[in-house]
C-alpha positions in Angstrom: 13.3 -37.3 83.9 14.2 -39.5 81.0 14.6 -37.3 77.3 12.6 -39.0 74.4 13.8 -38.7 70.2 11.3 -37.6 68.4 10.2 -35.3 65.7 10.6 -31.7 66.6 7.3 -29.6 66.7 6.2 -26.0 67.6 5.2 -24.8 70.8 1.6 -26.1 70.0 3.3 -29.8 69.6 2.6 -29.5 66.0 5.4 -30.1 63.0 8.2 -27.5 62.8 7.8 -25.3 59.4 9.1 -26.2 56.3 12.8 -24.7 55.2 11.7 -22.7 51.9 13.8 -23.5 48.6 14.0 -21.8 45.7 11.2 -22.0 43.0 13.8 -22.4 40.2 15.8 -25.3 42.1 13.7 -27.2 44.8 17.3 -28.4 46.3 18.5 -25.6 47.4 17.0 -23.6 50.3 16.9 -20.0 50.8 15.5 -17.2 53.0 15.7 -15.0 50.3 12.5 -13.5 48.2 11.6 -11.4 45.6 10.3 -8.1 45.9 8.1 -8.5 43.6 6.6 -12.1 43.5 7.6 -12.5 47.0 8.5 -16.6 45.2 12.1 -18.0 46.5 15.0 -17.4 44.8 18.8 -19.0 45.4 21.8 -16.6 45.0 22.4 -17.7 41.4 18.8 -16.6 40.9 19.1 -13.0 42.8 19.1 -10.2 40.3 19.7 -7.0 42.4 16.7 -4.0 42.2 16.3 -0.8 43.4 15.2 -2.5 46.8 16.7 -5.8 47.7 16.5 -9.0 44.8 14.1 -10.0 42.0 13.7 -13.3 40.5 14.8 -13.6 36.5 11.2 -13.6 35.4 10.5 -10.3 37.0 13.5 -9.0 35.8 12.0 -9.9 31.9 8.9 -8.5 33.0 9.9 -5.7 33.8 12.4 -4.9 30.6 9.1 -5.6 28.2 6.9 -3.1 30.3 10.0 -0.3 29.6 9.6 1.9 26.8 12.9 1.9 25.4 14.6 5.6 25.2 13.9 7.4 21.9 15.4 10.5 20.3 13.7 13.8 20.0 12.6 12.8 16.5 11.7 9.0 17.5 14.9 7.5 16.4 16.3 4.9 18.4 19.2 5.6 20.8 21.4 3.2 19.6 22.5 6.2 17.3 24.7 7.5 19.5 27.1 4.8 18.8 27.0 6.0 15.4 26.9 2.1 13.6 25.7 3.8 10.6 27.8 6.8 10.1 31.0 4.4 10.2 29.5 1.7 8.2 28.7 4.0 5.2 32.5 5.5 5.8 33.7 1.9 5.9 31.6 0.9 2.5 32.8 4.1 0.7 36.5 2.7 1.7 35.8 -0.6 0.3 34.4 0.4 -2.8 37.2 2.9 -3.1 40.1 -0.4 -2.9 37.8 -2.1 -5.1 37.5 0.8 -7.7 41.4 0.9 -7.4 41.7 -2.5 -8.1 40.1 -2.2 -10.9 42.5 0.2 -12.8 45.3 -1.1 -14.1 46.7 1.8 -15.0 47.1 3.0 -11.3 46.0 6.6 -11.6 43.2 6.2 -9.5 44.6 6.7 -6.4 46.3 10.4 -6.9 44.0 11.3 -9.6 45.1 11.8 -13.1 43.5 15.6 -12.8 41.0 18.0 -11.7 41.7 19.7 -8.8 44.6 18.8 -6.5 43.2 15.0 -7.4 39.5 15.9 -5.9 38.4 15.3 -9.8 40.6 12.3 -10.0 41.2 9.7 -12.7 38.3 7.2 -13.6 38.5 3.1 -13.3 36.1 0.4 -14.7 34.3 0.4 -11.7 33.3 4.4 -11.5 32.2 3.9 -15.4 30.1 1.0 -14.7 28.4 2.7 -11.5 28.6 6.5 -12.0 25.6 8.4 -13.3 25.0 9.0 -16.7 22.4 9.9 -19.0 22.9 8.3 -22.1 25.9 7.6 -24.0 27.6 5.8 -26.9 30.5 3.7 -25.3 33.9 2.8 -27.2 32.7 -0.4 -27.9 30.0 0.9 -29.8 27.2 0.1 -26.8 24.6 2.5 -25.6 24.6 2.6 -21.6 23.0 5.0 -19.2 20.1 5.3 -17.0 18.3 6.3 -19.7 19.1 2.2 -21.1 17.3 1.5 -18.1 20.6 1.4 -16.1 19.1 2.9 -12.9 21.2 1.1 -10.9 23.8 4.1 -11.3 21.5 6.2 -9.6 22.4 4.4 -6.3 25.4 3.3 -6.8 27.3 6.8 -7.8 26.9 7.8 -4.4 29.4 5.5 -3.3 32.2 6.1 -5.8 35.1 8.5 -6.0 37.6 9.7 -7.9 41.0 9.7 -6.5 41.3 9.2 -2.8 41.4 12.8 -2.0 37.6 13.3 -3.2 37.0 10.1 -1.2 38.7 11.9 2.3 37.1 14.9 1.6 33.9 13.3 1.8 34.5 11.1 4.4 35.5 13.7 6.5 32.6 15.5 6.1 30.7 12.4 6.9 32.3 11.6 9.8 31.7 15.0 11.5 28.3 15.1 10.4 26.8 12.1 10.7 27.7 11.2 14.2 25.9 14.3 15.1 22.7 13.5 12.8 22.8 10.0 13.6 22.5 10.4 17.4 19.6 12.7 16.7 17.4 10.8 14.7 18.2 7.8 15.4 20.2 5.0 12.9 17.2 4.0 10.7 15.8 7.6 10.0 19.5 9.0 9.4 19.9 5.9 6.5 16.8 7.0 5.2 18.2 10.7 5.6 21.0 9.7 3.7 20.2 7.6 0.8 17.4 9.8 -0.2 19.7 13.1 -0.1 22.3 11.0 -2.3 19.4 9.4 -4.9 18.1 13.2 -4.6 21.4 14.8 -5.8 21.7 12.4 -8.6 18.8 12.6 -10.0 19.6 16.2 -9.9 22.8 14.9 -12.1 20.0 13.0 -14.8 18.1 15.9 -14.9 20.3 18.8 -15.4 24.1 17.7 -16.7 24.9 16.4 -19.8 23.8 13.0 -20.5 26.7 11.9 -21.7 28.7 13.8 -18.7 29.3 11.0 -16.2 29.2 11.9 -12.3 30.2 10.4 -8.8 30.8 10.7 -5.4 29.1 10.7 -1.9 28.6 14.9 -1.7 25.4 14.4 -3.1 24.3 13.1 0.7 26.9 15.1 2.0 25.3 17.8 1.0 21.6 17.1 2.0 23.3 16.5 5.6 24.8 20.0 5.7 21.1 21.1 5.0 19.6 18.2 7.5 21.6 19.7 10.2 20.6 23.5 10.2 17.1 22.2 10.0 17.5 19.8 12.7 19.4 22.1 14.8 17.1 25.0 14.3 14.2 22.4 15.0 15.8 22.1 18.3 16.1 25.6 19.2 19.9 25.3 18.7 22.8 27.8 18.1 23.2 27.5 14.1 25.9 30.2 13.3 28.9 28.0 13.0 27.2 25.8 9.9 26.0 28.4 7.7 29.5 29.8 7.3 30.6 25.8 6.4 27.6 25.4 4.1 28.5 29.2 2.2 32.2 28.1 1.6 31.1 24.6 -0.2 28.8 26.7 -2.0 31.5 28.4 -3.1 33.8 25.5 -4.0 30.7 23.9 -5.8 30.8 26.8 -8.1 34.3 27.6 -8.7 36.2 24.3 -8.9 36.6 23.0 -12.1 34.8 19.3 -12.4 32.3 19.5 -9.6 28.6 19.1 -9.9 26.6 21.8 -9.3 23.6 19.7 -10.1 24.4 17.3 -7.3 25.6 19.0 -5.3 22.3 21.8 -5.2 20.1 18.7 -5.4 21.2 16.7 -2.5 20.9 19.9 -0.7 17.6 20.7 -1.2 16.5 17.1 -1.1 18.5 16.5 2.2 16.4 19.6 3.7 13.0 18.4 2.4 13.7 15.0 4.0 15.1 16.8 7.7 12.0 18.8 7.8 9.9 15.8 7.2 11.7 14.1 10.1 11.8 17.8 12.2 8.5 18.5 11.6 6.0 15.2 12.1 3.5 15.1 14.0 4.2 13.6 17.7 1.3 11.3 17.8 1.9 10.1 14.3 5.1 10.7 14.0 6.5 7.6 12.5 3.6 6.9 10.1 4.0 10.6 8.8 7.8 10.6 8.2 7.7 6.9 6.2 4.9 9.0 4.5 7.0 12.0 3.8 10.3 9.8 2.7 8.1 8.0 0.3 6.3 10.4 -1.2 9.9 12.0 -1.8 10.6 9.1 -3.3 7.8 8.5 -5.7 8.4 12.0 -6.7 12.0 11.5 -7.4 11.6 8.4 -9.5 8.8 10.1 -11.7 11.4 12.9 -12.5 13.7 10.4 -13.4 10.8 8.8 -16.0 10.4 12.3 -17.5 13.9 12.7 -18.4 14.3 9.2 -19.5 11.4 10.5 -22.0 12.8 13.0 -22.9 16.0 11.5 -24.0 14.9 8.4 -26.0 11.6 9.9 -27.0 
């Protein structure tokens, strides 16, 4: 029996099936499918799943239709990498060279006095940006944020003098604000931060001289000692070790020479206003109610801060 060439067919005599190729690149074929959209997929298209391979725009599908993970409080997990905490510590360092820089008579480094150098001496830098009320300059100018130099308000919180006041705080920071910033997240634990620090100096306008100048991040520092017992307490956590902490910088705050009890007691109590708003919201509205809470906090801090300008140039 002779053999004929011809085109191969099924055991019906019709045409053999077609080789599948992959949807993304007709050229290449593939027995291999998606789990989900059962399309075609190459092996440079193959993203491994739970079961066998997806394609790449299940894979995108799927990561929109995750929630991503949240914190306790609604913060963002990315806080566990603590990007804020060593940003703020990295800023207070720059500022620190800068405000060194900026002395020419080089005692800003040790401190020209105060205690062991925590008070130390002051540059051009610390006078332009610490807070002050209102003062007569050398030059015969009138500054302060009473001359509408509210600025200083902000920027005291991230000045030092000496670099043994600057360690100090840092120090602080560093063990705190990991811990606060994994809890709540990085954008609530900013907002934790700067209001604690505008709190305490405000505090500073209010209560110190005006013409007594002030600087220095343990105006936050302090509101995160109080964040942190509320937080923790919030969570049904063991709080013994801190209040021992928070007593002995109590003490300091009222013993050492130089130190601002004003900023000091009103970053704390601003810092635990703040935590309870963040502690404390609502879980349905949770986000709506802590902005809420943080600005009416601010609103109320800033009207303070026009009753004492008032006050002063009235």
């Amino acid at each position: 029996m002779t053999e004929r060439s011809g085109q191969a067919g099924d055991a019906t005599g019709g045409p053999a099936p077609t080789t599948p190729v992959c949807y993304r690149h007709p050229d290449r074929e593939t027995y291999v499918r998606c789990t989900r959209c059962d399309r075609p997929i190459c092996p440079e298209c193959m993203r491994d799943a739970s079961v066998g391979h997806q394609c790449p725009e299940c894979v995108s599908e799927a990561r929109r239709s995750v929630r991503p993970a949240r914190t306790a409080f609604g913060g963002g997990a990315a806080g566990r990498q603590g990007y804020v905490t060593k940003t703020l510590i990295a800023l207070n360092v720059l500022v620190m060279i800068l405000s060194i820089a900026s002395d020419r008579g080089g005692d800003a480094a040790a401190g020209g006095s105060g205690f062991g150098g925590l008070m130390g001496g002051s540059t051009p830098l610390t006078d332009w940006g610490a807070v002050l009320g209102l003062a007569r300059f050398s030059d015969g100018s009138i500054g302060g944020v009473a001359e509408g130099e509210w600025y200083r308000l902000v920027t005291a919180m991230f000045l030092h003098y000496g670099v043994v006041h600057l360690l100090l705080n840092m120090w602080a920071l560093w063990v705190l604000g990991r811990t606060l910033e994994a809890v709540l997240g990085p954008l609530r634990f900013l907002a934790l931060y700067l209001i604690a620090g505008l709190g305490g100096n405000v505090a500073v306008y209010l209560f110190s001289a005006p013409n007594s100048p002030a600087v220095g991040a343990s105006t936050a520092i302090f509101g995160l000692f109080a964040a942190i017992f509320v937080i923790m307490r919030r969570l049904g956590r063991d709080t013994s070790a801190i209040v021992p902490i928070l007593v002995i910088n109590l003490i300091f705050t009222f013993t050492v020479p130089g130190i601002s009890v004003a900023g000091h007691l009103g970053g704390l109590v601003v810092g635990a206003l703040m935590a309870l708003v963040l502690a404390y919201a609502p879980r349905m509205r949770r986000t709506a109610f802590q902005a809420a809470g943080g600005a009416i906090l601010l609103v109320a801090l800033l009207g303070l801060v026009l009753v004492r300008t008032a006050a002063l140039t009235g």
